[in-house]
C-alpha positions as CSV (number, residue, x, y, z in Angstrom):
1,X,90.6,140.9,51.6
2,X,92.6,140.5,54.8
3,X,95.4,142.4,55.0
4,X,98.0,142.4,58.3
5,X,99.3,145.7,59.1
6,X,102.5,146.7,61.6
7,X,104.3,149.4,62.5
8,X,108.0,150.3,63.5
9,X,108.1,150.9,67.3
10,X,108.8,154.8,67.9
11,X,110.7,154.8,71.6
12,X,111.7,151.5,73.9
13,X,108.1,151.8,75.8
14,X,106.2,151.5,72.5
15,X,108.1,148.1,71.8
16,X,106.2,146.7,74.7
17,X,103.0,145.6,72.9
18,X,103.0,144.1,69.5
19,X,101.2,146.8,66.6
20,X,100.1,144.6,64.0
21,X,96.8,144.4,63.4
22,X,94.7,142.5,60.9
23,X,92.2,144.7,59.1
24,X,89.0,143.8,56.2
25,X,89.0,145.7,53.2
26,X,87.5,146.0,49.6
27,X,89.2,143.3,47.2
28,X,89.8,146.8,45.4
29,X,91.4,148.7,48.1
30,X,94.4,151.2,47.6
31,X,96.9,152.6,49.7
32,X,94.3,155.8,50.2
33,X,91.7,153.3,51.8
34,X,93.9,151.6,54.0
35,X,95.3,155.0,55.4
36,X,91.5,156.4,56.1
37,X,91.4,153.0,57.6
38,X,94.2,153.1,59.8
39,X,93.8,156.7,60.8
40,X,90.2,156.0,62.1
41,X,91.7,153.2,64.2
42,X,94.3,155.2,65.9
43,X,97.0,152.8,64.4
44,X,99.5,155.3,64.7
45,X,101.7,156.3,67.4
46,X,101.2,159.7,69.2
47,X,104.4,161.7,68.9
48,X,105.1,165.0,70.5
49,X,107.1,167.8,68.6
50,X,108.5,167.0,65.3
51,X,106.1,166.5,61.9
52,X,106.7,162.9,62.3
53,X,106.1,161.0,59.2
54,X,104.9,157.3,58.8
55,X,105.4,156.1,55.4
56,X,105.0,152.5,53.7
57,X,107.5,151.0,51.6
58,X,107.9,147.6,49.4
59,X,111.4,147.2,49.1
60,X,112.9,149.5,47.5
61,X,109.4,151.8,46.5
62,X,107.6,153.6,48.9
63,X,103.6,153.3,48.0
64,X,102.2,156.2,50.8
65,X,103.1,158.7,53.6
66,X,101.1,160.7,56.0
67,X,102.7,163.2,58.5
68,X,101.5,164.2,61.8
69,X,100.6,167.5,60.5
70,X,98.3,165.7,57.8
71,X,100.0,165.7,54.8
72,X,98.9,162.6,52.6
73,X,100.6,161.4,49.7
74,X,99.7,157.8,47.9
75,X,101.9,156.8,44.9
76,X,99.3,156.0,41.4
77,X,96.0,153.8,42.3
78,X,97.5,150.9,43.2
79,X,95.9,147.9,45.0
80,X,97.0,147.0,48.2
81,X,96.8,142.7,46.7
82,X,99.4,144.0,44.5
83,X,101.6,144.7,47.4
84,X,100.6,141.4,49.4
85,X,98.7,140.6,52.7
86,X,101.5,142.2,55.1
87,X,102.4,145.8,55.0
88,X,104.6,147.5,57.3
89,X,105.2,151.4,57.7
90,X,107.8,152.7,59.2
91,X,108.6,155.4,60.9
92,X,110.5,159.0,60.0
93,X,110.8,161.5,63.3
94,X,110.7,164.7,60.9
95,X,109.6,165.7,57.4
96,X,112.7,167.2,56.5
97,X,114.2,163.7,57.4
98,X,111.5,161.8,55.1
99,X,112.5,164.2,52.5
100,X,115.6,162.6,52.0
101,X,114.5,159.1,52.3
102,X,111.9,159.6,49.8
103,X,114.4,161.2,47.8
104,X,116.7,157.9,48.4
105,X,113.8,155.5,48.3
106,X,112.3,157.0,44.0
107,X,116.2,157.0,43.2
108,X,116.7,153.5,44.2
109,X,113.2,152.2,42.4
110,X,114.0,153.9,39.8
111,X,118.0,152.7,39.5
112,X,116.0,149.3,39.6
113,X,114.1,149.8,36.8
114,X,117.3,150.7,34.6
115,X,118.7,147.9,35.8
116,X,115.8,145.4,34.6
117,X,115.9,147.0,31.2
């Protein structure tokens, strides 16, 4: 599958190029592949200082993170055609500061499921 990948801009000199990038992967490829993907490609900004955290989000659910310090989290096995052809992460300048938007971010998704029922 092809799948189109961007990235929020970190500072006004990274918004000078476009990030998105089209990528081939495995019909059955999850969030966990794509991020092994991405990381061998350098997809990522370099940031100095903070544990700067890049995370992907649908909506209102967030499906993966990865800090600059390494930490990895992917939410369940899902596959990335579940999610559709363009994914977008954005950007978090600390952990402490993802923290709370993944706090936000499950509270929302999961608000949204009480809401459906």
């Amino acid at each position: 599958m092809k799948i189109t990948v961007d990235r929020s801009s970190v500072c006004m000199g990274d918004d000078m190029e476009p990030h998105e990038k089209t990528y081939e992967l495995p019909d059955d490829a999850d969030c966990h592949d794509l991020l092994k993907v991405l990381l061998t490609d350098s997809f990522f900004a370099y940031i100095r200082g903070n544990d700067v955290v890049w995370y992907l989000s649908v909506g209102d659910t967030y499906f993966a993170y990865l800090t600059k310090s390494g930490r990895c989290e992917t939410r369940g096995d899902i596959r990335l055609s579940a999610l559709g052809n363009s994914l977008r992460f954005h950007y978090g300048f600390s952990s402490e500061a993802w923290e709370r938007i993944k706090e936000r971010l499950i509270r929302q998704s999961e608000e949204g499921v009480q809401n459906e029922a």
